[in-house]
C-alpha positions in Angstrom: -34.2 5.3 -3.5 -31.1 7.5 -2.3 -28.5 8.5 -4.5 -25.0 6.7 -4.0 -21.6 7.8 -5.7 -21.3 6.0 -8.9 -18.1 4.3 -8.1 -19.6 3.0 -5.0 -22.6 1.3 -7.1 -20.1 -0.4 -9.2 -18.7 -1.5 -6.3 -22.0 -2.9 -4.8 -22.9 -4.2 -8.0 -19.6 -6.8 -7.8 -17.6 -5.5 -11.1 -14.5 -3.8 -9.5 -13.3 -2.5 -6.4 -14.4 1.4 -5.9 -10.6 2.6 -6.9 -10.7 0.5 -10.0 -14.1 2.2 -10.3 -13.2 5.7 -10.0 -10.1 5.0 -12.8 -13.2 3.8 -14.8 -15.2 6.8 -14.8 -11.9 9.1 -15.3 -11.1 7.0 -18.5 -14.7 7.3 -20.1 -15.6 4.1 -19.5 -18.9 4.5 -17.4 -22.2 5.3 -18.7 -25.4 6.6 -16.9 -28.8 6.9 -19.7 -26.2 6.6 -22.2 -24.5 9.4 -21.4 -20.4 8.6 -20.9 -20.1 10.1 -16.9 -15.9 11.1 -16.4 -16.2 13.4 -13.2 -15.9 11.7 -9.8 -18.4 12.5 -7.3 -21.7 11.8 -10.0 -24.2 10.3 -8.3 -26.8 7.7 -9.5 -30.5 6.4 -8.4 -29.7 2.3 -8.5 -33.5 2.0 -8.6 -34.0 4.0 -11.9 -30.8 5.4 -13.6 -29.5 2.5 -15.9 -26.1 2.3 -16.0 -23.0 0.4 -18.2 -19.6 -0.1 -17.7 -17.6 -0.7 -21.6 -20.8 -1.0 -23.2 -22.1 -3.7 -20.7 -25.1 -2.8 -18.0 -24.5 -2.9 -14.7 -26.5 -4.4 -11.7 -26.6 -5.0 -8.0 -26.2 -8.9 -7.7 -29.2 -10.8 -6.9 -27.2 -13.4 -5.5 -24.2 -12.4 -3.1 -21.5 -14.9 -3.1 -18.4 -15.4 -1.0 -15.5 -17.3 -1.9 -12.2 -18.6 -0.5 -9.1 -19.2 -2.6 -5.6 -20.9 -2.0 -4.4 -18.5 -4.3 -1.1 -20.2 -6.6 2.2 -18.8 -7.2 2.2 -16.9 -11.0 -1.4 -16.0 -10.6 -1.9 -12.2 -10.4 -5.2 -11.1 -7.5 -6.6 -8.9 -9.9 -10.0 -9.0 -12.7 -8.1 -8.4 -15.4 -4.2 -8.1 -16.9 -3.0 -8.5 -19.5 -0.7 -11.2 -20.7 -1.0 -12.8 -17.6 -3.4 -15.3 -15.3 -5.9 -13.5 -13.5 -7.4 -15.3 -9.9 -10.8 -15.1 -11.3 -9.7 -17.7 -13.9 -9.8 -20.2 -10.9 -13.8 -19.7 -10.0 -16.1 -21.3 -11.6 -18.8 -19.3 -11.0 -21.5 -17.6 -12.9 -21.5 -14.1 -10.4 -18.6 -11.4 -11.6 -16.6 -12.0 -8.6 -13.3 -10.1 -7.6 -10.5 -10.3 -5.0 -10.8 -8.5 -1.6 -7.1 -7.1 -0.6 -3.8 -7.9 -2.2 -2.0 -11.0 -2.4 1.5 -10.1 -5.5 2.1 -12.8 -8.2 4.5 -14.4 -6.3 2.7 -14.8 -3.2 0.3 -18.0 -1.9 -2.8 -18.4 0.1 -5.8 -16.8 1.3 -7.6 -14.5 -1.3 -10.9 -14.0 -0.7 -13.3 -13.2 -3.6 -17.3 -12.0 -3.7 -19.5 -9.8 -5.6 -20.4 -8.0 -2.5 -18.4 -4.3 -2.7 -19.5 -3.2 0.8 -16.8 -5.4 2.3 -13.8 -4.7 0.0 -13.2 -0.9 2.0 -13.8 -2.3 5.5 -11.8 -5.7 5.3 -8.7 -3.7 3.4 -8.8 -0.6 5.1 -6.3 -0.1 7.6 -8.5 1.3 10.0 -10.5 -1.5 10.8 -7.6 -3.2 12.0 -8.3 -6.8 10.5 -5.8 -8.7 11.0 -3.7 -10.9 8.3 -1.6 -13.9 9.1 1.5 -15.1 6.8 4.0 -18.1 7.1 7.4 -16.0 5.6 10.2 -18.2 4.6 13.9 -16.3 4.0 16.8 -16.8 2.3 19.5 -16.3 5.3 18.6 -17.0 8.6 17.3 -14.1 10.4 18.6 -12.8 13.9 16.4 -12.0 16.9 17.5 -8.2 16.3 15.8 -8.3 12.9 13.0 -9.9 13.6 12.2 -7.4 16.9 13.0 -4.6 14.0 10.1 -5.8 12.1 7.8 -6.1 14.9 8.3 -2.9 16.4 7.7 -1.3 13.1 10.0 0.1 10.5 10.0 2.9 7.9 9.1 2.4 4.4 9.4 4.6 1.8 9.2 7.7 4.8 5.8 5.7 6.3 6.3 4.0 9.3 4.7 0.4 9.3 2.4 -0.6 12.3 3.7 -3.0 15.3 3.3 -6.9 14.0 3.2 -9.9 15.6 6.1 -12.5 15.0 6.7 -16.0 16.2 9.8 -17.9 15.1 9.0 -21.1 13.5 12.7 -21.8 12.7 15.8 -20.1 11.6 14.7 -18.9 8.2 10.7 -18.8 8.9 8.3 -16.9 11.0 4.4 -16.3 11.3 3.9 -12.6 11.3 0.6 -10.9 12.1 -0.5 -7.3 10.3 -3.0 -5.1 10.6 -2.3 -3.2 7.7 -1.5 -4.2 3.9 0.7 -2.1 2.2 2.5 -3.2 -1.5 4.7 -5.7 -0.5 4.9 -4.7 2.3 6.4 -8.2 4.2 9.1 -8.5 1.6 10.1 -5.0 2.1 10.5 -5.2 5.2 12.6 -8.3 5.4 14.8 -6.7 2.6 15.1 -3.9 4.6 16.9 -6.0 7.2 19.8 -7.4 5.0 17.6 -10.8 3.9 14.8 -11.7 0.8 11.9 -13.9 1.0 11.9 -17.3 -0.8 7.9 -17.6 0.0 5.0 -15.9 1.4 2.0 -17.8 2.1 -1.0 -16.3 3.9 -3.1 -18.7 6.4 -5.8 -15.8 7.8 -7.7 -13.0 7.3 -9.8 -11.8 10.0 -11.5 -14.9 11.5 -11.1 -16.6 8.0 -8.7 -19.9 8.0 -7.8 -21.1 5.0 -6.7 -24.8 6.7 -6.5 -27.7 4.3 -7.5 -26.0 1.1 -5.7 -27.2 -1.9 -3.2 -24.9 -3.6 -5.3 -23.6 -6.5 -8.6 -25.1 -4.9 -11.5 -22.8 -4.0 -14.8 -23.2 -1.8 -17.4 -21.1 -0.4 -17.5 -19.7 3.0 -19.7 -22.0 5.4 -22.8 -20.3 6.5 -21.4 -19.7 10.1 -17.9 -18.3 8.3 -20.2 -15.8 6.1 -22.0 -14.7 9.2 -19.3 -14.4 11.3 -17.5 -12.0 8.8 -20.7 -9.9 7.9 -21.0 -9.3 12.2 -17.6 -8.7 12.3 -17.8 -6.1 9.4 -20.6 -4.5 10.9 -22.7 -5.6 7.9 -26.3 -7.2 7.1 -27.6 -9.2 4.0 -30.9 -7.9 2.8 -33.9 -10.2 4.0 -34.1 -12.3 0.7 -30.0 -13.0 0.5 -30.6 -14.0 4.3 -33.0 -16.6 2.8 -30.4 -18.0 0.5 -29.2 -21.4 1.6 -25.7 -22.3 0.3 -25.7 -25.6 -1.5 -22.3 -27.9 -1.9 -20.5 -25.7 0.4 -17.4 -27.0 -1.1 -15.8 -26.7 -5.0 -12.9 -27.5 -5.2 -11.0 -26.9 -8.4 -7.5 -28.7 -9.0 -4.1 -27.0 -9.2 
């Protein structure tokens, strides 16, 4: 079997995204035949090297699963912190799942989840250009000016953000479109303008809608949702996931 980057097997394997990965292996965390691995770039055989991550072995999923959450207000899109509600607290789900792109603690909406690490680079990576969809409420009603500020693009910390797509909804909300996802990015830039957000709530990602979900509820994707995404992403299950047939499609957990 060929070898792969270690951080990119734990990836695969569904226990972290492959950044979280590589602060792993820098901390000393990572283990390959029992032997604690802390330089980046190590390479592994999946079919034969055995490796564990804090003293607990690490696989590639036999099942991979895909999950859509209406992600709460207070709940931070992340495995693990401390002190504070993670979004995997919400699934209830056997499979290690963990979120795909961000979503801050104060934000609402669409977060989706899966134990399937090829997607987490392509779907987040700006160069895909996948786009994101957000209903912004401000404080202040916002001028035409400000809005066409936004749109164009704006600088941010010296980085120039990428055109967007806005459509007033009223005085004091808009839908805005991005093809990019830097940290708080949408609040920034409406601060930048002279006004604060009040909510953010995100409706898409990619082809993915989040529609009637209940705040705090969660399903899977539908078989035509999972294929479209995997197409989209330029991806393939192997042939025995293709034979997996999702059953309940819907779990919905209450707020």
């Amino acid at each position: 079997m060929a070898l792969v980057r270690l951080q990119k097997f734990l990836s695969e394997a569904g226990v972290c995204s492959r950044r979280k990965g590589e602060a792993h292996i820098l901390a000393g965390d990572v283990s390959v035949n029992g032997r604690v691995v802390s330089t980046l770039g190590t390479k592994v055989d999946p079919g034969t090297d055995v490796v564990h991550l804090k003293g607990v072995p690490v696989g590639r999923p036999d099942r991979q699963v895909y999950v859509m959450l209406n992600k709460p207000e207070g709940v931070v899109a992340s495995c693990e912190h401390r002190g504070e509600p993670v979004v995997t607290d919400l699934v209830d789900l056997p499979e290690r799942l963990f979120p795909v792109g961000r979503l801050d603690k104060d934000s609402t909406g669409l977060l989706l989840m899966t134990n399937d690490g090829r997607i987490h680079h392509r779907l987040s990576h700006p160069s895909f250009d996948h786009e994101k969809e957000y209903e912004v409420t401000v404080r202040w009603p916002l001028d035409d000016q400000a809005l066409a500020a936004m749109e164009k693009g704006m600088p941010l910390s010296g980085v120039m953000t990428r055109p967007a797509r806005i459509v007033r909804l009223s005085g004091n909300r808009f839908r805005i479109v991005l093809m990019e996802g830097k940290n708080r990015q949408i609040r920034r830039m409406v601060k930048k303008v002279g006004n604060r957000v009040v909510r953010l709530h995100r409706i898409r990602v990619a082809d993915l809608m989040l529609g009637d979900l209940a705040k705090g509820s969660w399903r899977h994707l539908r078989p035509e949702e999972r294929r479209g995404l995997l197409e989209r992403l330029q991806l393939k299950a192997s042939k025995d996931r293709q034979k997996q047939k999702n059953k309940g499609q819907i779990s919905n957990k209450p707020q």
